[in-house]
C-alpha positions, 0 to 999 in steps of 0.5 A: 198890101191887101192883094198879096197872098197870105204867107202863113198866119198868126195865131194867139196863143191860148186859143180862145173858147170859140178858137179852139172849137172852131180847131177841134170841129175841123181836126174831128171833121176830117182826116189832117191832110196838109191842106185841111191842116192849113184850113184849119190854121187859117180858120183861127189865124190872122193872115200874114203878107208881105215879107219873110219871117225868119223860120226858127223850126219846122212842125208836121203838118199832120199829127203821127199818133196825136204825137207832134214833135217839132225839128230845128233844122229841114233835114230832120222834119218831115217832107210834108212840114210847115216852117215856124216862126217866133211870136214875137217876130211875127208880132213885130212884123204886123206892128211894121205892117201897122204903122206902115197902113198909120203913115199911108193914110195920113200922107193921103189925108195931107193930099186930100187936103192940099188937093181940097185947098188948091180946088177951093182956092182956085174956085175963089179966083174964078169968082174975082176973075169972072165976076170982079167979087173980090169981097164975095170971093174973100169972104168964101176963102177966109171960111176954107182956113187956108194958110199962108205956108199951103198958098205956097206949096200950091204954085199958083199960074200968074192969072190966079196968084194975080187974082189972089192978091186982088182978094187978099187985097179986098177987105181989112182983114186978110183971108189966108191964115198967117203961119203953118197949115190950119 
């Protein structure tokens, strides 16, 4: 997402005080061509990706006399306008993108995780395999708080499930926590 090149910018409106000076030093510092105009808005904005916004209008994108009029359809703007969007579709949108980055990593934390587990799991079966330290080995995976639903999910070959019922098998206490995830 973060590639992707911004496809317009959302600015709060009332500008802030350091907003507006930051507008008005590039509007007094420069004749208001459409690219020092898109600098200007980029200055102040939020960069936007990702997705159309659906155009309510069109605004020039230099000022005629200090005079900006803003037309609904193309065909009455200027050649040089820049299409507008609603506040509230562009807020919308960033929400979107917001929950989007919110689900992202969560699903990475639950892979980190299950690949944490499996790693750590798989180190205590090579300690009853290697070493026949079927106390040691449960000792070391009952600190790991691996449940019983995430041994499941990890599919273990034969030699590490077998190694794994030694473990569990070792002490009084099992070392996988009954139930759902930790």
């Amino acid at each position: 997402m973060t590639d992707q090149k911004p496809t317009g910018v959302f600015i709060r409106l009332p500008l802030s005080g350091e907003e507006a000076s930051t507008m008005r030093d590039h509007i007094m510092s420069q004749i208001l061509t459409t690219d020092a105009l898109e600098h200007t808005l980029h200055a102040i904005g939020t960069p936007i990706t990702g997705g159309k916004l659906k155009i309510v209008g069109y605004a020039p994108s230099h000022l005629e006399g200090g005079l900006c009029a803003i037309f609904r359809k193309k065909s009455d703007a200027l050649k040089s306008s820049i299409p507008l969007a609603r506040q509230s579709d562009a807020q919308a949108k960033i929400a979107a993108l917001e929950a989007e980055v919110v689900r992202l990593r969560e699903a990475l934390d639950a892979s980190k995780r299950k690949n944490f587990n499996a790693g750590y799991l798989i180190a205590c079966c090579n300690i009853y395999n290697m070493h026949n330290e079927e106390g040691i080995a449960a000792d070391i995976l009952r600190e790991a708080g691996i449940a019983e639903a995430e041994v499941k999910a990890l599919d273990l070959n034969e030699y590490d499930a077998e190694a794994l019922a030694a473990i569990r098998g070792a002490g009084n206490d099992d070392p996988i926590l009954k139930g759902g995830a930790a």
